[in-house]
C-alpha positions as CSV (number, residue, x, y, z in Angstrom):
1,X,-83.8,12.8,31.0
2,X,-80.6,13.2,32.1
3,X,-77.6,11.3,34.1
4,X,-73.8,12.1,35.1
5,X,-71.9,9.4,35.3
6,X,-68.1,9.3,36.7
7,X,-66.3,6.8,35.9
8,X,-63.3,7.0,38.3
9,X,-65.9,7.2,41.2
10,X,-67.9,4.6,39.2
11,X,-71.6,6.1,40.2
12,X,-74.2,7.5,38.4
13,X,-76.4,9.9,39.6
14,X,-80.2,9.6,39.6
15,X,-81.9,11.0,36.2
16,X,-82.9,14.5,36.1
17,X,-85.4,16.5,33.8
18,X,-82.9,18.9,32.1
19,X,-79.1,20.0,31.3
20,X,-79.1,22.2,33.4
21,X,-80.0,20.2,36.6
22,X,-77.0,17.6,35.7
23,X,-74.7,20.0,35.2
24,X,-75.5,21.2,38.1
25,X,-75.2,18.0,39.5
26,X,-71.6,17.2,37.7
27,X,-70.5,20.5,39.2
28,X,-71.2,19.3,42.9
29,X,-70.2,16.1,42.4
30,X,-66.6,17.5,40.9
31,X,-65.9,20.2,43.7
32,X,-67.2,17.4,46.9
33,X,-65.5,14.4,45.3
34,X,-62.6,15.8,43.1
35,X,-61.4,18.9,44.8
36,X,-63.0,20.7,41.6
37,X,-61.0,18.9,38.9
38,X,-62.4,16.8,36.1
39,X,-62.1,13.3,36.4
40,X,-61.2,10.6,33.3
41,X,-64.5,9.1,32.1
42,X,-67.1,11.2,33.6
43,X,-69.9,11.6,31.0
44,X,-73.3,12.6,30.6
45,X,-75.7,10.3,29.7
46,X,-79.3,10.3,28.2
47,X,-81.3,8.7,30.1
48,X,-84.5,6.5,28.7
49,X,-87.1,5.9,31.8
50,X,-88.6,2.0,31.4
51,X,-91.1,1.6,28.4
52,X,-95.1,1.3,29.8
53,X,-96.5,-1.4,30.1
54,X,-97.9,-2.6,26.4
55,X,-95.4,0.1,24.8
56,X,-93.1,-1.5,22.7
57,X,-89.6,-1.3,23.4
58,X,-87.4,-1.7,20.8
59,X,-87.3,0.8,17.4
60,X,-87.4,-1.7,15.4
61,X,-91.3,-2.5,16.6
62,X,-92.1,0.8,15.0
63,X,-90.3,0.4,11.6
64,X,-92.9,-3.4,12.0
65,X,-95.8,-0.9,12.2
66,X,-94.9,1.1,9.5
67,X,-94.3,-1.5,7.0
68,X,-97.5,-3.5,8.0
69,X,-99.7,0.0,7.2
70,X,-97.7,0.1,4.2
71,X,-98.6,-3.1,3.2
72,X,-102.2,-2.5,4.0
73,X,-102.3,0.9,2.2
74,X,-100.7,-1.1,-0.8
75,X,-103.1,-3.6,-0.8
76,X,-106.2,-1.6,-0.3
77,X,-105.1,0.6,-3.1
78,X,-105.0,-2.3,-5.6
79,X,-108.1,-3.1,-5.1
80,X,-109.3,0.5,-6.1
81,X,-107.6,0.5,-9.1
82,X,-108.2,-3.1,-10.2
């Protein structure tokens, strides 16, 4: 998802599904607000919706996940081989 922010303005428009739609959306907002010029510090931002509940929301809960099956792999695996 998408957003356009302007800076000068200093608004952000609701998220959108593709590039296309917020350029689309930059290209309005530049000719109704700007007289079709580009303003300093307009950007187009990625936009992350809310996590769900019981999703977890920082990366670093997934690199916690990883290791911990690691550990179980390693673990279960030395008991095999011992």
């Amino acid at each position: 998802m998408y957003r356009y922010r302007c800076e000068q303005c200093r608004t952000t428009s609701p998220p959108v599904r593709t590039m296309r739609e917020v350029e689309t959306e930059r290209t309005r907002h530049r000719r109704r607000v700007h007289a079709g010029h580009i303003p300093d510090g307009e950007e187009i931002q990625t936009h992350t919706p809310p996590p769900r509940p019981g999703q977890p929301t920082r990366p670093i809960h997934y690199v916690a996940y990883a290791a911990l099956v690691v550990a179980l792999a390693l673990i279960i695996g030395a008991r095999f081989l011992a």
